[in-house]
RODO-2510 file (C-alpha; in nm, 4 decimals, decimal comma):
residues 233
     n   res          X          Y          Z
     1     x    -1,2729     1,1867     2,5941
     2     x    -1,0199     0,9278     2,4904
     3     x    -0,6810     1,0282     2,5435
     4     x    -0,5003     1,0547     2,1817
     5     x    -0,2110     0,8129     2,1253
     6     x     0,0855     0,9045     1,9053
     7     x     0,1897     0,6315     1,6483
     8     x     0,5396     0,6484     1,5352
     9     x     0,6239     0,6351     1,1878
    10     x     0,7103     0,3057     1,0429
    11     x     1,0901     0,2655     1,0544
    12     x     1,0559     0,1677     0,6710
    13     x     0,8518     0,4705     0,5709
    14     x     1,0923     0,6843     0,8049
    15     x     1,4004     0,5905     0,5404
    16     x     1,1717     0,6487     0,2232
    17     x     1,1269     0,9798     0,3632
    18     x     1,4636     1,0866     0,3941
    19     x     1,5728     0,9523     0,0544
    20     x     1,3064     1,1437    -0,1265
    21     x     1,3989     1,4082     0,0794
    22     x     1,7425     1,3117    -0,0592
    23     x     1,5995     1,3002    -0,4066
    24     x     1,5056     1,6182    -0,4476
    25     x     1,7545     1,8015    -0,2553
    26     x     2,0345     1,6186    -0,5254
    27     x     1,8015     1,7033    -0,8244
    28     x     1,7870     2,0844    -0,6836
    29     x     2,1772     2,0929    -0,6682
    30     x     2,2319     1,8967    -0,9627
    31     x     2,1138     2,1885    -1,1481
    32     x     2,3906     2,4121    -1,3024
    33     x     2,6867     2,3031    -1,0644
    34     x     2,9800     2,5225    -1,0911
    35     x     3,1966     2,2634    -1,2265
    36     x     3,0260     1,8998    -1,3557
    37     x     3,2779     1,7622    -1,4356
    38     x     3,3976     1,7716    -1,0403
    39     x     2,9727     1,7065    -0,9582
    40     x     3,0051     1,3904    -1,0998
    41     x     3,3380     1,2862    -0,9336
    42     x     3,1918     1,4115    -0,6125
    43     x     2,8712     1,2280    -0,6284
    44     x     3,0418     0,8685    -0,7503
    45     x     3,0533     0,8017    -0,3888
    46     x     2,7516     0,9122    -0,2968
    47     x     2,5818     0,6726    -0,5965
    48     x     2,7981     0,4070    -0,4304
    49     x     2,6984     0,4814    -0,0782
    50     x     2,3205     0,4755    -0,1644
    51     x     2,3378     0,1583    -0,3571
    52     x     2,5460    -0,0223    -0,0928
    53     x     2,2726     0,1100     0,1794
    54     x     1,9979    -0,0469    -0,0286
    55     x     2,1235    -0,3440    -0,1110
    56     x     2,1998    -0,4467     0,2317
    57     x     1,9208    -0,2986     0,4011
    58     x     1,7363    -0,6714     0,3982
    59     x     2,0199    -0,7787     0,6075
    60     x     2,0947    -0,4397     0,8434
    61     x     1,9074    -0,1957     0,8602
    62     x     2,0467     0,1279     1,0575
    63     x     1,8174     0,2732     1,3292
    64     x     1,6392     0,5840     1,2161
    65     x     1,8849     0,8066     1,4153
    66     x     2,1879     0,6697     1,1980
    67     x     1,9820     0,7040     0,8782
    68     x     1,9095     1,0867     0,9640
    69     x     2,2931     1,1198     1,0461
    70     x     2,3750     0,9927     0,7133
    71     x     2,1282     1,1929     0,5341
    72     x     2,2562     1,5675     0,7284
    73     x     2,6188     1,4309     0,6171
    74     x     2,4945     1,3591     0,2564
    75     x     2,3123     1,7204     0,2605
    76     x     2,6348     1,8632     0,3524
    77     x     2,8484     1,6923     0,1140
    78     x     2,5978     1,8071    -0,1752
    79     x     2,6305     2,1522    -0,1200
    80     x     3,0096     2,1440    -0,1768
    81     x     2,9556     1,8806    -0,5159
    82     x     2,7576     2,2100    -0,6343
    83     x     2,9922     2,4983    -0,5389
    84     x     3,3319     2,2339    -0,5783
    85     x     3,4552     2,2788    -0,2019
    86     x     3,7002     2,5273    -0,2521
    87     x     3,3962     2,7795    -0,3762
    88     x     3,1220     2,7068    -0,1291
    89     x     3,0195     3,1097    -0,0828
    90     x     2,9549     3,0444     0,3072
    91     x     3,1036     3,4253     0,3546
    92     x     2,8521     3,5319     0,1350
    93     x     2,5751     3,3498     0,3397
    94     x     2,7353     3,5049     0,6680
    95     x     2,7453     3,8348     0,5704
    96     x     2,3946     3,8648     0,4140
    97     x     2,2785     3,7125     0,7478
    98     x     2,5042     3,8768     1,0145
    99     x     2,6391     4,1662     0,8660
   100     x     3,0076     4,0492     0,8763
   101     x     3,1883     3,7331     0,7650
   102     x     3,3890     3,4599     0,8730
   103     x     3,6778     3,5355     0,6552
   104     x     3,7243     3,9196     0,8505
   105     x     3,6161     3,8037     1,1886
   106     x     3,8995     3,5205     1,2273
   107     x     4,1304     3,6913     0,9698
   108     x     4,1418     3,4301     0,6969
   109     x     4,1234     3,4294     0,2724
   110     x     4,0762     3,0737     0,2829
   111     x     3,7954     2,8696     0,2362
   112     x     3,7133     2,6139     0,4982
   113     x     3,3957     2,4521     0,3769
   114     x     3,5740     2,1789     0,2962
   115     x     3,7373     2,1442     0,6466
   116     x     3,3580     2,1467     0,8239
   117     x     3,3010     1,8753     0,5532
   118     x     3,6033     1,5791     0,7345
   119     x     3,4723     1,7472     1,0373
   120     x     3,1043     1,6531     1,0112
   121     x     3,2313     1,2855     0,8490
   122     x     3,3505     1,2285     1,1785
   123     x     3,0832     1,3734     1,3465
   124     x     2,8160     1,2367     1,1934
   125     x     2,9418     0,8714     1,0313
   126     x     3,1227     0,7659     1,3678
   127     x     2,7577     0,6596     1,5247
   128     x     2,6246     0,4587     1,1874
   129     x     2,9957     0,2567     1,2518
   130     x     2,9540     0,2490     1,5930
   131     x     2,5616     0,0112     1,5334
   132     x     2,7969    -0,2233     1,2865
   133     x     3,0380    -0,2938     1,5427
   134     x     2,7923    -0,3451     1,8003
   135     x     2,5504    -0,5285     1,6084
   136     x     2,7994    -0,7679     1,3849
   137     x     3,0561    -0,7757     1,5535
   138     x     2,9056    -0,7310     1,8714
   139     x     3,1654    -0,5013     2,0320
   140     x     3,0994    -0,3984     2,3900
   141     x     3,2593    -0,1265     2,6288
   142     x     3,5221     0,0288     2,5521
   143     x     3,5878    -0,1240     2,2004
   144     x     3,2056    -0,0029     2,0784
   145     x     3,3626     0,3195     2,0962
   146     x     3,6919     0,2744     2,0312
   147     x     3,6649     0,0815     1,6730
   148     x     3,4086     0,3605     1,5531
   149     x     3,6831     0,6015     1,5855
   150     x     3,9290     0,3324     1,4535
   151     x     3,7304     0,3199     1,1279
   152     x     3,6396     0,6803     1,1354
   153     x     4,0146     0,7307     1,1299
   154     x     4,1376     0,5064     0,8424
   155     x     3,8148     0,5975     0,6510
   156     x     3,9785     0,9755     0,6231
   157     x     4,3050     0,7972     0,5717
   158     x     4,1848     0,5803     0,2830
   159     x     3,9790     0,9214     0,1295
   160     x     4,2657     1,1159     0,1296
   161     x     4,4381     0,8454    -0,1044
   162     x     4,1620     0,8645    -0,3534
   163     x     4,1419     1,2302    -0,3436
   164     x     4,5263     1,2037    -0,4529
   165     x     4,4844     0,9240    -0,6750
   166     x     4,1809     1,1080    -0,8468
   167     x     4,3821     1,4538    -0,8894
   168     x     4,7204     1,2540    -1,0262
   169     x     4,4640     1,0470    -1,2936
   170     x     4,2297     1,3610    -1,4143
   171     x     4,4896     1,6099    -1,3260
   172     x     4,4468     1,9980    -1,4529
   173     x     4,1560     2,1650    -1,3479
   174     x     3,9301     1,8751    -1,2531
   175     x     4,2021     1,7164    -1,0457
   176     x     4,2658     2,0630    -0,8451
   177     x     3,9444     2,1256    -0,7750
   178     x     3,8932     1,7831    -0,6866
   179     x     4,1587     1,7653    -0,4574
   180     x     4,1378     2,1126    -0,2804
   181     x     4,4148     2,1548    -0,1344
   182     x     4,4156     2,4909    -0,1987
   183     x     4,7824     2,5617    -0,1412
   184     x     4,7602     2,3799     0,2242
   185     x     5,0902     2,1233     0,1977
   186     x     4,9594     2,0163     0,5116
   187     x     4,5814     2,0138     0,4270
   188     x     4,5521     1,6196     0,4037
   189     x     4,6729     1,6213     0,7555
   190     x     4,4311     1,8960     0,8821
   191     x     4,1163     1,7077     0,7005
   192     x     4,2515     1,3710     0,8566
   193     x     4,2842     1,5568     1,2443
   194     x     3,9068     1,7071     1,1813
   195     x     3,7531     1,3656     1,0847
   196     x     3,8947     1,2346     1,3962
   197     x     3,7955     1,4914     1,6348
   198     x     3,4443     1,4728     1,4583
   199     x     3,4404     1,1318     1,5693
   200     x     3,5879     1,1522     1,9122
   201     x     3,3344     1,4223     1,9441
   202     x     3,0548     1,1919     1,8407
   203     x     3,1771     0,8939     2,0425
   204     x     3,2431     1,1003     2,3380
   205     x     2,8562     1,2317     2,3484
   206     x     2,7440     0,8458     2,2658
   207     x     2,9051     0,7409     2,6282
   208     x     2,7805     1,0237     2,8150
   209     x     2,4301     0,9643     2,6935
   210     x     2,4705     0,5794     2,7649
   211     x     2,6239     0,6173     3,0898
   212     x     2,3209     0,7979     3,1761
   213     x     2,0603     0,5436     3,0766
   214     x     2,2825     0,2739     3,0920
   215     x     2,2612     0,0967     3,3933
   216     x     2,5548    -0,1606     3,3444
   217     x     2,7558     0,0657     3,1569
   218     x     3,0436     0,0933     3,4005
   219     x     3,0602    -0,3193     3,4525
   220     x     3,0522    -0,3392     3,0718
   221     x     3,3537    -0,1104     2,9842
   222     x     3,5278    -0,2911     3,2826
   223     x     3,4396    -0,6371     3,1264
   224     x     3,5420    -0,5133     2,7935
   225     x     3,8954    -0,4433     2,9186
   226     x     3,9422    -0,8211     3,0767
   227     x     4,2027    -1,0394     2,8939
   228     x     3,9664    -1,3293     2,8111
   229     x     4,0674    -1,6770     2,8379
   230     x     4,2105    -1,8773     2,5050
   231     x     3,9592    -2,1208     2,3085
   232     x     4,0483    -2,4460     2,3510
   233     x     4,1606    -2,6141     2,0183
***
């Protein structure tokens, strides 16, 4: 009997999976959001995102591992379009399922959904950067994991402007829940601080596993950290 051989999915197909996967996880939670007015704002970027992945996908394509990291991240960000962030009912969730929630267990009113949202950004967007860098700009070594974070960084930076720019242009209600601050002053910073430690997170995982298979890897950081010499003219 012949032995059976395993074909992998075509790398094409792989993405069309996910994105009607997408599909029909956005058209379930586009149903009855709490708020849709703050829906819509929340899933401009998203629109964005997807468009700007299609349209360059002739010219990069992400390996299938970034594309799933992008879809769990898009998943995650979907749930708290339909809830607004501030109303995700994860306690809920927690206590049907464990008996007891979060809130009582670590002795907090607030809701953090929207803190495990900059978390998994960092998390789980660092790696997608990291293939850019590597494969445009061809960064090696240390700076293949150092720019990821870079980006990952000023990416939470630049989203914490738009969050305030959003709130101050819609303001009331829409801007509020937009914004969800929830009576953190310091809440931008937090979000910021998770983001990064997502990505440091991410990055730090990304060397262990290449330092493993990596045979070169310690000549290559080394190499990455030499001053090179000027171009002539």
């Amino acid at each position: 009997m012949a032995p059976v051989t395993r074909t992998a999915i075509p790398h094409a197909r792989y993405v069309l999976v996910l994105l009607g996967l997408f599909a029909v996880y956005w058209l379930a939670l586009a149903i009855s959001p709490v708020d849709r007015s703050d829906w819509m704002l929340e899933n401009a970027l998203v629109v964005a995102a997807i468009a700007a992945l299609a349209f360059t996908c002739r010219w990069f394509r992400f390996s299938r591992v970034s594309y799933t990291l992008i879809f769990l991240f898009l998943c995650l960000h979907e749930i708290g379009a339909h809830y607004t962030y501030a109303k995700v009912p994860y306690d809920t969730w927690v206590q049907a399922i464990a008996g007891t929630s979060l809130g009582s267990l670590f002795g907090t009113t607030r809701n953090h959904f929207d803190r495990l949202g900059h978390f998994a950004f960092g998390l789980l967007l660092s790696y997608p950067m990291r293939e850019i860098f590597v494969r445009v700009a061809q960064a090696r070594g240390f700076w293949s994991y150092y720019l990821p974070l870079d980006m990952t960084m000023a990416f939470s930076m630049i989203f914490e402007l738009i969050e305030w720019a959003a709130a101050v242009f819609f303001g009331g209600d829409l801007g509020v829940a937009y914004l969800g601050t929830q009576g953190d002053p310091w809440d931008a910073q937090k979000d910021m601080a998770l983001a990064s430690l997502g990505g440091l997170i991410a990055m730090l995982v990304t060397a262990l596993v290449n330092l493993h298979h990596q045979r070169d890897f310690a000549r290559e950081w080394i190499e990455s950290l030499k001053v090179k010499p000027a171009r002539k003219g």
